[in-house]
N, C-alpha and C positions, 0 to 999 in steps of 0.2 A: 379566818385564815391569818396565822402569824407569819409575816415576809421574815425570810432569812435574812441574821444580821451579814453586816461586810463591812470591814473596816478601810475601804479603796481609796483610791486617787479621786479626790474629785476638784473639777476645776470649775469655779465658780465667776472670776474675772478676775483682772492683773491689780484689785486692789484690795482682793482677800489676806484677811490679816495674814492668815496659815498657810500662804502658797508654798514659802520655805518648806515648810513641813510634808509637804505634798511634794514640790520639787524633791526632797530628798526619797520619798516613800518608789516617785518616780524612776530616781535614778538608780534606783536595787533592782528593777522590773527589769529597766531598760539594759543594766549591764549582765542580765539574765537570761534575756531572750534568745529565744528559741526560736525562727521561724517556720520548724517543724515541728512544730508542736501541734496537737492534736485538738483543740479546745472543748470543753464538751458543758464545763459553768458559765452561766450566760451572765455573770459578775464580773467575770476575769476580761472576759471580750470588752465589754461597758467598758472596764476600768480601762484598757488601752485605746480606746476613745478619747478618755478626758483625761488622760496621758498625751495622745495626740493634739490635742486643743490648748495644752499647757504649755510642751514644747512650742507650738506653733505659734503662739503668744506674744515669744520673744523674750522674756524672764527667763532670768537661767541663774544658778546658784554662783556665787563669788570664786571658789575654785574650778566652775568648768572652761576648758581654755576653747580658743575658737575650733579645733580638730575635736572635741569631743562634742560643742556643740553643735555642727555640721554632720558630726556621726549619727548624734541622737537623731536628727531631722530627718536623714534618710531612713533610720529604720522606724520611725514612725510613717512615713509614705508610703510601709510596707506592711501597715497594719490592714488596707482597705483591703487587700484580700484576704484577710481574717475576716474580717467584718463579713463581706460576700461571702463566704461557706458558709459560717454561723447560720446566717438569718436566711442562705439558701436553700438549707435543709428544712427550714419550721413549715409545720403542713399542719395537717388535723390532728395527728395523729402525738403530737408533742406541742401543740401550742399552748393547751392547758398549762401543763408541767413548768415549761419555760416562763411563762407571764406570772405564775405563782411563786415563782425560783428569783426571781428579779428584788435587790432591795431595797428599802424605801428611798436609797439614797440615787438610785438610779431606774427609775422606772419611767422619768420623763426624757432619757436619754435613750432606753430603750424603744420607745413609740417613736424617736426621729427618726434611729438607725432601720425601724420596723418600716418605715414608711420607703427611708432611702432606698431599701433594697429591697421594695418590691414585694416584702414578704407577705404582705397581707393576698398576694394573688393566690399563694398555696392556700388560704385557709380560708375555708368554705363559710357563708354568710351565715346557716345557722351553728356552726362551730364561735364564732363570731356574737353571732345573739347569746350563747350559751354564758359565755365569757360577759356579756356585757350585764347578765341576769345577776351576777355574784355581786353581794351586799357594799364586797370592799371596792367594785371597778371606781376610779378613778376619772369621771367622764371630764373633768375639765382639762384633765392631760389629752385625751384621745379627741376632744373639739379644735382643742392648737393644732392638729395636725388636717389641712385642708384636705388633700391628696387623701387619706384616707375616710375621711367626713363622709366625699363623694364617693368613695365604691362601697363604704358601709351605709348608703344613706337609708334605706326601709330602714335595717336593723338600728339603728342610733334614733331614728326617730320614734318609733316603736317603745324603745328603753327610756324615751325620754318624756311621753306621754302617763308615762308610769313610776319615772323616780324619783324620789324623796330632794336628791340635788337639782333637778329642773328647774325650778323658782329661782334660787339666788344665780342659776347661772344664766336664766334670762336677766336677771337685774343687775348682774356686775357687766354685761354686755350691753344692754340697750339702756341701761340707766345710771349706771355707776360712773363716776370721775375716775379716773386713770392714769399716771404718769406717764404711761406710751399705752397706744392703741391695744384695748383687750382684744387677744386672736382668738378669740371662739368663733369655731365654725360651724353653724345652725346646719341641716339636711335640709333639702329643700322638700321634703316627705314632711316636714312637719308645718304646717301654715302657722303665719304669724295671727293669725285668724283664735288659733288654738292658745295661744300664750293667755290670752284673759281669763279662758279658764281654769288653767294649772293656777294663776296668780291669785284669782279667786279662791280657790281651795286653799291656798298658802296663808292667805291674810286669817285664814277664819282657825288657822293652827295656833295650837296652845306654843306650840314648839316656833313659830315665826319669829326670827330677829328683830329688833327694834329699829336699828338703825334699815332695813330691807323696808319697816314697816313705812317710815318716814320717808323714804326715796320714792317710795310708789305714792304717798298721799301728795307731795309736792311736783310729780310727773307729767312730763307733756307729752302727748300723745302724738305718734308719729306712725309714717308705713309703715319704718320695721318692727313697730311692736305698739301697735295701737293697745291704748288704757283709756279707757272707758271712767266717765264721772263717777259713776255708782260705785268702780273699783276705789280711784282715789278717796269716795267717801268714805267706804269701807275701809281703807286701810287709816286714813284718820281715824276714826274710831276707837278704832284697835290702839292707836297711838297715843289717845287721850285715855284710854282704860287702862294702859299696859301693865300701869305696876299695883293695882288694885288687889291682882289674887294672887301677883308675886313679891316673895319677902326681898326687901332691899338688902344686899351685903357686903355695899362696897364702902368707901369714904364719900361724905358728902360736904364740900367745903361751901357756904353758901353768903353772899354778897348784896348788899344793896347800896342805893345812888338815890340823894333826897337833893330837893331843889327848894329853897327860902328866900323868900323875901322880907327883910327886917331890916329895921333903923339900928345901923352898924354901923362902928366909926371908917371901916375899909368898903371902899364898892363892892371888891369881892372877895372873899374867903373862903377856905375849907379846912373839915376837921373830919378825923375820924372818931366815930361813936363805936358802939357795942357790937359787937356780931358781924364785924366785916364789911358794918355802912357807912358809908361815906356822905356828906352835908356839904353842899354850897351854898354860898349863904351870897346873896347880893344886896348893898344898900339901898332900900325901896327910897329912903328920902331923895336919891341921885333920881332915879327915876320922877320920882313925884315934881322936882324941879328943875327936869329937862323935857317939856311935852313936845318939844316943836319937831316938827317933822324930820329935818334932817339929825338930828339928832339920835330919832329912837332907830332909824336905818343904822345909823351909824354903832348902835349900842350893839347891833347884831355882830358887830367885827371886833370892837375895841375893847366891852364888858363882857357877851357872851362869849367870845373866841370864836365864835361859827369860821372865819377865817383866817388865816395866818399872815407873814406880812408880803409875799406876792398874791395876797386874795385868791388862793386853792381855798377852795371847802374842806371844813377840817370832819364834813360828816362823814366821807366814804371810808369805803374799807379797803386798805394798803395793804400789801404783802408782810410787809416787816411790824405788824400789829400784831401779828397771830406767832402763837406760843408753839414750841416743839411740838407739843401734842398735839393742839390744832393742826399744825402743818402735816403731822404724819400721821397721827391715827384716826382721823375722823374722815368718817365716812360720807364725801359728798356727789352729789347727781352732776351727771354729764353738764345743764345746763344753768348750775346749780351759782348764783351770786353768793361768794368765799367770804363770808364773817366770822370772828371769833368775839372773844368776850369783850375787848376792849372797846369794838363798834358796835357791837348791843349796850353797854352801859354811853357809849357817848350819844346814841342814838337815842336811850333815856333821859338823858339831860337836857338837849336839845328839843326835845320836844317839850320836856316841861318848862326850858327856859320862855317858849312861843308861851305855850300857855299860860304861866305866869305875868307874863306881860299884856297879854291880850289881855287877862283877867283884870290887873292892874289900870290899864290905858280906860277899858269898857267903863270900869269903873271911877275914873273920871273925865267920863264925856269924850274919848279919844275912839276911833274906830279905828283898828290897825289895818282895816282895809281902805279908810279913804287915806291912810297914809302912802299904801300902795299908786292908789290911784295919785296922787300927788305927784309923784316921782315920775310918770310918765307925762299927765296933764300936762302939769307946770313946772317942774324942775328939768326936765330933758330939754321944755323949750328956753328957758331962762338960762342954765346954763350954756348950753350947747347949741343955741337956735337950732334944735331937732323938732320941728315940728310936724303934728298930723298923729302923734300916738295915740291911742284910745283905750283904756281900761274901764269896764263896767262892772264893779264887785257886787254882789250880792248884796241884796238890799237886808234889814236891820228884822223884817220881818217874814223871811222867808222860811223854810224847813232848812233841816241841817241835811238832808237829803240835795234840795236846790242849790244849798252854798256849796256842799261839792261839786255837784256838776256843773257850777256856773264856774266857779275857782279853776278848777281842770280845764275849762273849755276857754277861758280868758286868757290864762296861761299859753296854752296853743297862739291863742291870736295874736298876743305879745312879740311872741319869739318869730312870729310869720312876721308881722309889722317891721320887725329889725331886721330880718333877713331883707324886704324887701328894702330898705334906706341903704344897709349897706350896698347894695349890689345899685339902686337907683339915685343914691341921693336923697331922696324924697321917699314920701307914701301915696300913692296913689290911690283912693278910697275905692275908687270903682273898678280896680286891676284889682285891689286886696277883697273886694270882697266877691269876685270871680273866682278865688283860690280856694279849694275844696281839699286836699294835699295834707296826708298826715305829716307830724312835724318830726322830724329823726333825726339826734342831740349830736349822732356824728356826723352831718350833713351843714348842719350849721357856720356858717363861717363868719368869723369880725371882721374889723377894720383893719386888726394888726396882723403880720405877716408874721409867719413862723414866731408865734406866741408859746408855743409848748416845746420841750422835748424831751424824746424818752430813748432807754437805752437800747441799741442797737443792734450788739454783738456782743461775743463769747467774752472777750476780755473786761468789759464792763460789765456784765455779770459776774466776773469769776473776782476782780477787784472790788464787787461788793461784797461778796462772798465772803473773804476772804478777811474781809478789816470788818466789817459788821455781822458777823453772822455769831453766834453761839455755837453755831453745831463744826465752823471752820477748823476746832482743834486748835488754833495758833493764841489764844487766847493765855495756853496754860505753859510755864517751864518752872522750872525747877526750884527757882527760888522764890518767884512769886506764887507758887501751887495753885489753889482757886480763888486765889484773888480778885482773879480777874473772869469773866467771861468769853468775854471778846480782843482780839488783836489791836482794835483802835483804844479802848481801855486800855489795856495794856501800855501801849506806847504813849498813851498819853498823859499815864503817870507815874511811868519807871523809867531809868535809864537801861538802855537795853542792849547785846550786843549781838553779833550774828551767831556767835558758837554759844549765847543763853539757848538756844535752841538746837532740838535733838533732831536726829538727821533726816527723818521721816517728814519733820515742820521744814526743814532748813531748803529744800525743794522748791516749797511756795512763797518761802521770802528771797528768796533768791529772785526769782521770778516777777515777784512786787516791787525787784531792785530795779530788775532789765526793762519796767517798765515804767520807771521813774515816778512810784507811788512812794516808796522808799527808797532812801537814800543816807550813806555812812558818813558821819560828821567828820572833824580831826582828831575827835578824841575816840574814836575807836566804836560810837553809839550810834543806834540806828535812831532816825530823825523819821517822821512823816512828811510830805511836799503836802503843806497844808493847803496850799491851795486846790490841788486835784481832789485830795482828800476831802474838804468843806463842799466841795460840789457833787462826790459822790456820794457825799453822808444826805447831801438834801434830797439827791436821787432815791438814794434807797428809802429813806423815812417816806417818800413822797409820790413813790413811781415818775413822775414826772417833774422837769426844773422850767422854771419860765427865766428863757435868756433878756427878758427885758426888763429884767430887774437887777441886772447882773454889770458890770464896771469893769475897768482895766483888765488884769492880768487873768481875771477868773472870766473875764466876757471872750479874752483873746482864746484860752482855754478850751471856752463850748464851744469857739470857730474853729478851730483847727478838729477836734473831735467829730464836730457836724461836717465837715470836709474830706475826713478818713474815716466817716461811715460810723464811729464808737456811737453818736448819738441820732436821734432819726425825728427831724422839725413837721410840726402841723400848725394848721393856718384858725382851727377850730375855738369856735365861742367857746364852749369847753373843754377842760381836761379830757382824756379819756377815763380815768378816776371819777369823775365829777359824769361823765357821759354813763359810766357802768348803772352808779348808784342812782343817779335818774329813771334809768331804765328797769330798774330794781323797786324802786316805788312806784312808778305811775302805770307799769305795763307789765306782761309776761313775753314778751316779744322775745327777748333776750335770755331770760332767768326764770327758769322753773319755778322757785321760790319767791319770784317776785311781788310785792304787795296790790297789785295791779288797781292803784287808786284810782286812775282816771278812767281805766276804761269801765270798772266794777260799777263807778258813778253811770257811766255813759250808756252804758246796758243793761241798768235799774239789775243788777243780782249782786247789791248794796246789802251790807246786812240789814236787821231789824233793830238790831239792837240800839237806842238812842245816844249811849254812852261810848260807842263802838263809831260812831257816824261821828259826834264829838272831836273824838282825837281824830279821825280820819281830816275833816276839817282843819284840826292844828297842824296835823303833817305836811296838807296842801299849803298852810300859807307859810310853812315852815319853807317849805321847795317856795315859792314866789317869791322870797326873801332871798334867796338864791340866785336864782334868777334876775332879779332886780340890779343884785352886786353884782353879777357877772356883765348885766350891758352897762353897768356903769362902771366898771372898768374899764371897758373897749371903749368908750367915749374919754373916759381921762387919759388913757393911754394915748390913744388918739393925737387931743389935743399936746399930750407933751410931745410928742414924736414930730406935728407940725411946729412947735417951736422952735424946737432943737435944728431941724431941718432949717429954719429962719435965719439962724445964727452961724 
């Protein structure tokens, strides 16, 4: 069936490029109406709908004055009783004709009105089925509509036990990520009991999508749509075979990340090689002549970068990492931890860097786990007179099986140990080892009080938006064409003035004016308040700013912000960043996708693989290393926060 074309009004929101276009298309309708008119195209009724949704909007064209646009409003009030005859008439007897008659550009608007007015009570449940049986229906239009779901429920269930779209529309519903809640409305005729087998049948299609395939192998099984292991394994499967009997046709740009250690005149370097790879190179002789303890902790911040200079983990994955594409066309799970490329590649480095080191130290008589052990033994009490901590790593000849489950399980008791000091002073051996209590990274709390924060409200997102964003549009004018990407670009190496910009941008910097993000010089140029600015850039790069690393006019800044609500303070040992990405390797608690290290150790379904157990191992001491710098921040913060207080 080919849907008739219509070239109609349609109203998509007030920030469609073409509303003009459509306001004008409107305004011929609207000075033509008839309210005796007879309708009898179920196009022409649609279009005076999203006629009415246009007017009602509030947009209206530069010449209409207030008397015309007050005219228009009233005679679109008078469209509902068009609407009510239309769709009061549809019965058995013409619903076929009409739903065939509809075109593609209005067919989601016609299931609203069909709903609004009732009409589905004229048309009979197997008229209904009849309609539902033809190749072209449209089932993810007629599932948004709740109100109809339930009085069509046999028939949609019935249709939906049997059609070829069932699968992805359980998947874009109970497993798919979202930007607003997916409105599919399931029948209650259909048990979620039944979804494993439709899904079953899908996986094993030559015809299944890949990215459908992936969302079900990394799936966590829940009421409304319990998935079964055998499924997930099956749809891996399918996901490691995929492109074996299909020809590749698209572009493939491919990238790699090597990690060295060589006697180099620089500690560390990089260079690009052949084929999109990248090389760091770090001087082994710096290593080879720094073995002592605090030292090689310390290499994890200063040589490797693992952290920045307020001690954030530079390993998780931030919003402002991920590329246009990333953000908008990939396909990810409801419960899905958000990476792109640049946290897979730093997540490769970071591990090789453990590794490398470990390799290095092993081989001269250094255990980077009694270094661990070190820092809590005897550094927390020499420095800090913190005493009573206890680390036990895994001894020199254990399985690499043992050393993760001992690594994971030490871990745990570490972070219990500190929780208990903070909260008592002390550790209490015989309180601590009554503690049975999984350890949960957002439950955790330091010494320091409102350590983190993050942004709050609409206006600090829309000022990040807006100065950092590529996709902001404010990036590009006239004379500097694509120079530039970004807004903060921009103004940070052109002179710039308000009318360089066209009047669609000149909106949102007007707007960055009224909020004293920008502001107009004497000589006629827009300037940035770099100080708002430097904190929202660390924001955004960062999700989160730590106000105790912050001074005069930019600390006075985060208070008054945290005051009027822009930003929102936590008391927590970790980031929430730093909380995600924990919960992302060591559990699935959180993240569908997650590497679930600790517990996999913890309930032996560890793989076999020995080189697989290996790196699992470097990840874990990679997170202790983590760990480690995190309580030793709260201990030095600590103690400057008592001095400061002294003075």
């Amino acid at each position: 069936m080919m849907r008739p074309e219509y070239d109609g009004v349609k109203f998509y929101s007030v920030y469609d490029w073409c509303i003009k276009e459509h306001l004008a298309k409107a305004d011929v309708i609207l000075e033509s109406y008839d309210e005796n008119k007879k309708y009898i195209d179920v196009n022409e009724v649609i279009e005076l709908y999203n006629i009415q949704k246009l007017i009602n909007s509030g947009v209206n064209l530069e010449e209409w004055d207030e008397e015309k646009i007050a005219h228009y409003k009233k005679l679109c009030g008078s469209f509902m009783k068009v609407f009510g005859k239309f769709f009061g008439q549809i019965d058995d007897t013409n619903f076929k004709q009409i739903c065939q008659s509809v075109c593609i550009g209005y067919v989601e608007d016609f299931w609203k009105l069909f709903v609004k007015f009732k009409a589905f009570k004229n048309v009979s449940g197997q008229m209904f089925a009849d309609y539902l049986s033809e190749p072209e229906t449209t089932l993810y239009m007629l599932l948004q509509q709740e109100e109809l779901v339930k009085f069509y429920d046999k028939e949609l269930a019935e249709i939906l036990r049997i059609s070829e779209q069932t699968p992805r529309l359980i998947i874009d519903k109970f497993l798919k990520k979202h930007n607003q809640e997916c409105s599919y409305n399931f029948p209650k005729e259909l048990s979620p009991s039944e979804y494993e087998g439709i899904l079953q049948k899908y996986v094993k299609l030559d015809t299944a999508n890949l990215n459908d395939l992936q969302l079900l192998a990394h799936s966590q099984s829940s009421k409304e749509c319990p998935i079964s292991d055998k499924l997930r394994l099956a749809a891996k499967r399918e996901c490691d075979t995929y492109w074996e009997n299909r020809p590749f046709i698209g572009v493939q740009i491919g990238y790699g990340v090597g990690v060295e250690f060589a006697d180099v005149p620089e500690i560390k370097s990089a260079k690009r090689l052949e084929n999109n790879t990248y090389q760091v190179t770090y001087d082994i002789k710096w290593l080879l002549d720094n073995l002592d303890y605090p030292t090689i902790l310390n290499n994890f911040r200063y040589v490797f970068e693992q952290f920045d200079d307020c001690w954030r983990s530079a390993l998780v994955s931030v919003k402002s990492q991920l590329g246009v594409f990333e953000r908008v066309l990939s396909t990810r799970g409801i419960k899905e931890y958000v990476k792109g490329n640049l946290f897979n590649i730093g997540e490769n480095i970071s591990t090789m860097q453990v590794k490398g080191c470990y390799d290095i130290l092993k081989h001269n008589g250094v255990r980077l786990e009694d270094v661990l052990k070190w820092f809590f033994e005897e550094y927390l009490p020499q420095e800090f007179g913190a005493n009573g901590f206890r680390f036990n790593p895994p001894s020199e000849g254990t399985t690499l099986v043992e050393k993760c489950r001992t690594i994971a399980s030490e871990m745990d008791g570490v972070l219990k140990q500190f929780r208990m000091y903070v909260q008592d002073g002390e550790i209490d051996r015989e309180l601590f080892e009554m503690s049975s209590e999984h350890i949960i990274f957002s439950s955790l709390s330091g010494f320091v009080k409102e350590k983190y924060a993050y942004g709050n409200s609409s206006d600090i997102q829309r000022e990040q938006f807006l100065l950092f964003s590529d996709q902001s549009l404010l990036g590009y004018i006239e004379k500097t064409q694509n120079r530039y990407n970004r807004f903060f670009d921009l103004m940070m190496h052109e002179n710039v003035s308000f009318s360089d910009f066209r009047e669609h941008q000149q909106e949102n910097v007007q707007w960055l004016i009224e909020h004293d993000i920008v502001k107009e010089n004497s000589d006629g140029y827009l300037e940035l308040n770099i100080s708002k600015v430097f904190i929202l850039k660390d924001l955004y790069e960062h999700d989160v700013i730590c106000p105790q690393y912050f001074d005069g006019e930019l600390k006075n800044i985060i208070d008054e912000w945290c005051r009027n609500g822009d930003l929102r303070l936590a008391d927590s040992l970790f980031s929430e960043p730093e909380q995600d990405y924990l919960n992302y390797e060591l559990n699935k608690s959180s993240y569908s996708n997650g590497l679930d290290l600790r517990n996999k150790y913890a309930h032996s379904t560890y793989p076999v693989d020995e080189k697989v157990q290996f790196m699992d191992y470097i990840i874990l001491l990679k997170i202790m290393i983590l760990v480690i710098t995190k309580i030793n921040e709260e201990f030095c913060l600590r103690e400057q926060i008592e001095v400061t207080s002294e003075k």
